[in-house]
C-alpha positions as CSV (number, residue, x, y, z in Angstrom):
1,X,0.0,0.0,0.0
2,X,1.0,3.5,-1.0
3,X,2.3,5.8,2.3
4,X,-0.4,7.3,4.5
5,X,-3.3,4.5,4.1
6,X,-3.5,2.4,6.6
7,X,-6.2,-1.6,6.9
8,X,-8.3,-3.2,8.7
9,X,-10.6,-5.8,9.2
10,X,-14.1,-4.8,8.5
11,X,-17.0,-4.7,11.3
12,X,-21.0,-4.8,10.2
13,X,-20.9,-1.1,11.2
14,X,-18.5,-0.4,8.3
15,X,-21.8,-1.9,5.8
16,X,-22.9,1.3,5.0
17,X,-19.4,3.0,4.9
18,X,-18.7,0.6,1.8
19,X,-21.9,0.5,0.8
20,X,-21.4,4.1,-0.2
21,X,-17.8,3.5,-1.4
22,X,-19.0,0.8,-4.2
23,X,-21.6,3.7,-5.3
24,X,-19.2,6.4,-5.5
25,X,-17.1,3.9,-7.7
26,X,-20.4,2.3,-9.6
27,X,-21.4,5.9,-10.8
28,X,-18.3,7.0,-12.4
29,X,-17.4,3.4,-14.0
30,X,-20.8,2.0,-14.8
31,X,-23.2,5.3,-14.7
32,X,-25.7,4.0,-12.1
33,X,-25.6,2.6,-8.6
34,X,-25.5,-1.4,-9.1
35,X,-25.1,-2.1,-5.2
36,X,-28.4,-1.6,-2.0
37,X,-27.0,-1.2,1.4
38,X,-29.3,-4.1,2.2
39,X,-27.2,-6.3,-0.7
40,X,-24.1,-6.0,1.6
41,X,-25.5,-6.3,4.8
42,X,-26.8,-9.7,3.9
43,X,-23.7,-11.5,2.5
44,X,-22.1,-10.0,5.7
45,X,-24.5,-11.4,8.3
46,X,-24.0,-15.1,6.9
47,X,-23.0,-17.1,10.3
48,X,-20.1,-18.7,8.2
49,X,-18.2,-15.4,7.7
50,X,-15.9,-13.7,9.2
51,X,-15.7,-10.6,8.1
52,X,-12.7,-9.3,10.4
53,X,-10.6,-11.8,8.1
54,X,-12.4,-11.5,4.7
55,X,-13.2,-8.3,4.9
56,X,-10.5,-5.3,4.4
57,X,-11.1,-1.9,4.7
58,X,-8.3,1.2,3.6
59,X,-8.4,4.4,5.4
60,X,-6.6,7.7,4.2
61,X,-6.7,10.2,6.4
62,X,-10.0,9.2,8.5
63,X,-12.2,8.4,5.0
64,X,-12.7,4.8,3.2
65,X,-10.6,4.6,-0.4
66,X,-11.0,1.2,-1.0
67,X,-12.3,-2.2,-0.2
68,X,-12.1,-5.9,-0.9
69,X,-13.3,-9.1,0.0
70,X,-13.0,-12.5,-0.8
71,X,-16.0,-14.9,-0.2
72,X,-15.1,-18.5,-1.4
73,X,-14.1,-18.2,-5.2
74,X,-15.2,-14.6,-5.3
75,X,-13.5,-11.8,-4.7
76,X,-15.0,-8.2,-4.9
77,X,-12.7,-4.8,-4.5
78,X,-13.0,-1.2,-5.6
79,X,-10.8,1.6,-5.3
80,X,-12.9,5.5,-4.7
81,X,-12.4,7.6,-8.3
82,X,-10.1,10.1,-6.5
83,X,-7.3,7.6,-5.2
84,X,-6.4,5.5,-8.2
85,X,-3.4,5.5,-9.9
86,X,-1.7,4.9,-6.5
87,X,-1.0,1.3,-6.5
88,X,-4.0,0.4,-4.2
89,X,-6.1,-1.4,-6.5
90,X,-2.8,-4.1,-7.4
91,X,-2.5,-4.1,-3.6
92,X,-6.1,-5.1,-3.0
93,X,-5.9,-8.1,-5.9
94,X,-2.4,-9.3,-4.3
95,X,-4.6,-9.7,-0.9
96,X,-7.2,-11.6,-2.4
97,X,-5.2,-13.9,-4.1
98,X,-3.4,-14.1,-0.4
99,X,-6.5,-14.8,1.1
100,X,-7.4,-17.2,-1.0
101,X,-4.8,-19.4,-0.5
102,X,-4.8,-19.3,3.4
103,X,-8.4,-20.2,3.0
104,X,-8.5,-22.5,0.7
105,X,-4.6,-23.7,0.2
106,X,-2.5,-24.5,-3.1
107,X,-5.3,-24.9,-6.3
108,X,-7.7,-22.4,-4.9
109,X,-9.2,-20.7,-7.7
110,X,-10.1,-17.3,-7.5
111,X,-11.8,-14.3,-9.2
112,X,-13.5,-10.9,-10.1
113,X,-16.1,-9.8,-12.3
114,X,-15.9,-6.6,-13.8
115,X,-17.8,-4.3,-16.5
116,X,-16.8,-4.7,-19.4
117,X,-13.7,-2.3,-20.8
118,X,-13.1,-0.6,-16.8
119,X,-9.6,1.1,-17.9
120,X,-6.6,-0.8,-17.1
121,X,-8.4,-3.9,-15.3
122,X,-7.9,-6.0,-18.4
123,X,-4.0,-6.0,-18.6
124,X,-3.6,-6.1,-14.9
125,X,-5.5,-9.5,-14.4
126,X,-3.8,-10.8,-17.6
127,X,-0.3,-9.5,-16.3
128,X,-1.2,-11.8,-12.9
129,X,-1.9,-15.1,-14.9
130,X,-5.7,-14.4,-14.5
131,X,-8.0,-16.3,-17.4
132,X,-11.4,-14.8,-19.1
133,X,-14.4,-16.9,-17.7
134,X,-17.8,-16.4,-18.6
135,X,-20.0,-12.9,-19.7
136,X,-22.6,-11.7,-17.8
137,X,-25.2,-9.5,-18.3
138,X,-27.9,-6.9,-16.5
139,X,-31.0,-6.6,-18.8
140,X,-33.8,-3.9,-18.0
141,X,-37.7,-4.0,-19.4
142,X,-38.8,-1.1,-21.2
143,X,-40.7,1.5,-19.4
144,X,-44.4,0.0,-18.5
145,X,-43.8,-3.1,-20.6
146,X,-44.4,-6.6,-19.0
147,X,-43.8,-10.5,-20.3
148,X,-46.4,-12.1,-21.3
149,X,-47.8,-15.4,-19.9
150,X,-47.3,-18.2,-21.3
151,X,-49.7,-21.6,-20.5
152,X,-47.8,-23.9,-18.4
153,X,-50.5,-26.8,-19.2
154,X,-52.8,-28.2,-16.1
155,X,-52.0,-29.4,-12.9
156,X,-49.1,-26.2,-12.4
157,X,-49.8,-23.3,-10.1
158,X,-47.9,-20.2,-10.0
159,X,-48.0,-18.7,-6.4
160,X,-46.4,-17.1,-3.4
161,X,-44.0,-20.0,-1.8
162,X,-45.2,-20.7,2.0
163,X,-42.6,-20.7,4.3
164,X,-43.0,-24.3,5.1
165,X,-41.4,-25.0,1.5
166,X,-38.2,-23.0,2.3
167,X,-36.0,-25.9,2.2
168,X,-37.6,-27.4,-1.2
169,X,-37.3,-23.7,-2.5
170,X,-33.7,-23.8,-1.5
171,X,-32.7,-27.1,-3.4
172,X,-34.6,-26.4,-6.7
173,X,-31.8,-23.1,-6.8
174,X,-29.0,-24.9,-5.5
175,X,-29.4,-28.0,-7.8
176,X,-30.3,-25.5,-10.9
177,X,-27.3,-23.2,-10.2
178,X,-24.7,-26.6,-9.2
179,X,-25.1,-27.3,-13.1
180,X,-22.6,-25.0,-13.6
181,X,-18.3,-25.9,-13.7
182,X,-16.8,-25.4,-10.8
183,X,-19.2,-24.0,-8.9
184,X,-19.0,-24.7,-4.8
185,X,-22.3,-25.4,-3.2
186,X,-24.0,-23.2,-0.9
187,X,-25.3,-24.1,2.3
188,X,-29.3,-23.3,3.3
189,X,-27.8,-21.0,5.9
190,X,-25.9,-19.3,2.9
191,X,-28.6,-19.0,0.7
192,X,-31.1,-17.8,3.6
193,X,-29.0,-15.5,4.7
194,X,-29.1,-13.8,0.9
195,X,-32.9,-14.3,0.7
196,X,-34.7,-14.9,3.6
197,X,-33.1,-13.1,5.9
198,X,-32.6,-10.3,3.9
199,X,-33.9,-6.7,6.0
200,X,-36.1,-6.5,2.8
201,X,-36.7,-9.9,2.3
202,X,-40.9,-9.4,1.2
203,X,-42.4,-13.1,1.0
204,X,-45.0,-12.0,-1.3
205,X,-41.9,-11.4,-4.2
206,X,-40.8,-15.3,-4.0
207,X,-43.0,-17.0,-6.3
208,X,-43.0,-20.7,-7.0
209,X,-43.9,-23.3,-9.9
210,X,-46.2,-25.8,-8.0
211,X,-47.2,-29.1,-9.3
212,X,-50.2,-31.1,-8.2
213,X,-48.3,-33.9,-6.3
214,X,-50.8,-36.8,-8.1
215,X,-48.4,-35.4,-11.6
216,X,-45.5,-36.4,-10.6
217,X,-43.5,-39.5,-9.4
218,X,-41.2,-37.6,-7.0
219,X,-41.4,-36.8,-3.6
220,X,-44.4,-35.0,-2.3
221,X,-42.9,-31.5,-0.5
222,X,-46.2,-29.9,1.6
223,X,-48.7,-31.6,-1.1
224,X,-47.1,-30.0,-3.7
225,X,-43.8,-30.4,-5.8
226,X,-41.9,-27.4,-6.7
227,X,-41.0,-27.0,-10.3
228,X,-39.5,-24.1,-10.1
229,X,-38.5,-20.7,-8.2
230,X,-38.5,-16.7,-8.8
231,X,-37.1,-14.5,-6.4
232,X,-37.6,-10.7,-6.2
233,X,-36.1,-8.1,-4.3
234,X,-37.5,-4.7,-4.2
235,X,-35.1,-1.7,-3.9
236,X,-35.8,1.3,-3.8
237,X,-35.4,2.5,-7.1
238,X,-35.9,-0.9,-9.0
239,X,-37.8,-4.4,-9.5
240,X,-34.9,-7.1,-9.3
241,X,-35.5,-10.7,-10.5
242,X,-32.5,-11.9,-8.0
243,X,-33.2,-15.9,-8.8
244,X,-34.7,-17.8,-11.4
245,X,-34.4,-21.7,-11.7
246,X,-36.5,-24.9,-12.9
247,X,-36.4,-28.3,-12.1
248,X,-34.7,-30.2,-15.0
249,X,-37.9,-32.4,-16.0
250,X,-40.0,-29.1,-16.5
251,X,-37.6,-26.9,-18.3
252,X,-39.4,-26.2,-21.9
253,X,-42.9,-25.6,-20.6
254,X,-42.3,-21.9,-20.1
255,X,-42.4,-22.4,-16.4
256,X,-39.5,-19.4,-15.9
257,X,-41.4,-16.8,-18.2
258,X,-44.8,-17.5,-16.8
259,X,-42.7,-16.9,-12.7
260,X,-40.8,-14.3,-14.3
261,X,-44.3,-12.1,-15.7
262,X,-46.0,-12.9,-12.3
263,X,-43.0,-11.4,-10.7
264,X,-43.2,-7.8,-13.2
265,X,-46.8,-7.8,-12.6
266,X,-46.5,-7.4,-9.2
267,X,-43.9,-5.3,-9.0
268,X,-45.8,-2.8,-11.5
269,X,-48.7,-3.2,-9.7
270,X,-46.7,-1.3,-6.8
271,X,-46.0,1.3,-9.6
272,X,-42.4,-0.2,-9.9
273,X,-41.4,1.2,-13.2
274,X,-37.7,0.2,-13.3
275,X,-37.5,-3.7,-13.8
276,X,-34.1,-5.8,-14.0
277,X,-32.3,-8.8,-13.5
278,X,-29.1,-10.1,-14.5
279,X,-27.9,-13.4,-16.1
280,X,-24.5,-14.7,-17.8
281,X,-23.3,-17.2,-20.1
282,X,-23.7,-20.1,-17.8
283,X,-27.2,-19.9,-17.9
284,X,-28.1,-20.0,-21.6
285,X,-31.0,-17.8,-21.0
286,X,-30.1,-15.0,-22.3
287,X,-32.1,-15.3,-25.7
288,X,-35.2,-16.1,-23.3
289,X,-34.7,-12.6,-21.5
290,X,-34.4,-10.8,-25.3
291,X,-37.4,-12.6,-26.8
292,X,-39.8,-11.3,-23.8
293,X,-38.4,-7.9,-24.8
294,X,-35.7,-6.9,-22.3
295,X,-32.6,-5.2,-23.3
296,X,-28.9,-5.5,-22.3
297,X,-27.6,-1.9,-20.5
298,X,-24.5,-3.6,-19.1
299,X,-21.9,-6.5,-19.8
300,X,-19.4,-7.8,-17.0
301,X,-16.5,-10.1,-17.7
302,X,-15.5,-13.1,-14.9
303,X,-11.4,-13.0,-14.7
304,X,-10.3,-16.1,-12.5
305,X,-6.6,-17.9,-11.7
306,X,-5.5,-20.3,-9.7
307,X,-3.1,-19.7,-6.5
């Protein structure tokens, strides 16, 4: 680090400290904010973090210049517009790639995603051995438009998910999202504590694909079998479609359009007229989101190495 910062661990008081860091940066490299408080404050309060280690925090002069974290394979960091060009940002990526290996030792891969073209990002992962991974996306729905639904055939129900089929909710994402390389499985209490125990977590925003149990030959879950999931999050200046997933048997019914418009309705309904989500190349849904009319505003690039 460059003379007259100084680190830290980070405490949960520090959320909103960073919170307004990551804006500060988001506006002058994307253009908008891209981060809640709320977002933070939930991947902080997971019981199997430790934020103190994972967490560092870089002070000049009593004010916060940069961050980073590392949280498994990811690693997030950002540097405020008026200290770069000092060294910090290198500094932050050598102490991931640190913490990665005292976390998870020799072979641990890790990574950032970043938008697409950030000045000076691409030759400093490619200097450091790092590898382009996969593309994602942010999409948006035009002003006042809204999906249309499809039929999903008899015998499915799209509805509000009861809190007795948390845990069925949770493996229908886990299992959908653990089709992916590399990916290390989550935990119920890590995906709860991004969902349901979110401080805006709004049970009437996580709808569910419901099958009449008589349908199907798999286990009954609460009379019902969940198909498939859509999760919302409303912030305060948006809609957010945060996770969408289907069961493998009922993919190509049109289960995640028809969970998808239920979710837009209700959030216009509420007079929501800002409405996103964001997917990458993993997925292979893009084409879905562009045929219901949504539109790509941003594109982020996963760079990943192994330390």
């Amino acid at each position: 680090m460059p003379e007259g910062v100084s680190t830290r661990g980070a405490l949960p008081d520090d959320a909103r400290r960073v919170f307004e860091l990551i804006e500060a940066a988001d506006l002058v490299d994307i253009g908008e904010k891209m981060v809640d408080l709320s977002d933070i404050e939930s991947d902080w309060a997971s019981a199997e973090r430790t934020i103190a280690d994972d967490v560092l925090l870089v002070d000049a002069g009593g004010e916060l210049v940069a961050w980073a974290q590392v949280n498994g394979e990811r690693a997030d960091a950002d540097v405020h517009p008026s200290h770069r060009g000092l060294g910090i940002g290198l500094a932050l990526v050598e102490w991931t790639e640190r913490t990665a290996l005292e976390r998870g030792g020799c072979g641990t891969r890790i990574g950032q995603t970043v938008i697409e073209g950030l000045g000076g990002t691409r030759e400093l992962f490619i200097d450091r051995g790092y590898q382009k991974g996969w593309d994602s996306w942010v999409l948006r729905m035009p002003h006042e438009a809204t999906p249309k639904a499809p039929s999903v055939g008899p015998g499915i129900t799209i509805r509000t998910a009861r809190a007795d089929e948390d845990h069925a909710v949770y493996f229908v994402v886990e299992n959908a999202f653990n089709e992916w390389d590399g990916r290390t499985p989550r935990t119920f209490e890590q995906w709860k504590s991004g969902t349901l125990d979110r401080t805006d977590f709004d049970r009437s925003l996580l709808f569910v694909a419901a099958t009449d149990s008589a349908e199907s030959d798999r286990a009954e879950i609460a009379g019902d079998e969940i198909a498939g999931v859509c999760f919302g999050v409303q912030y305060p200046d948006e809609g957010w479609a945060d996770q969408i997933a289907v069961v493998p048997e009922y993919r190509g019914r049109g289960l995640a359009r028809a969970m998808l418009a239920r979710l837009f309705d209700e959030f216009r309904s509420r007079g929501e007229t800002r409405l996103g989500l964001n997917t990458d190349s993993r997925t292979g849904t893009l084409g879905l989101y562009l045929d219901i009319g949504m539109v790509v505003t941003q594109t982020f690039t996963r760079w990943s190495r192994t330390v």
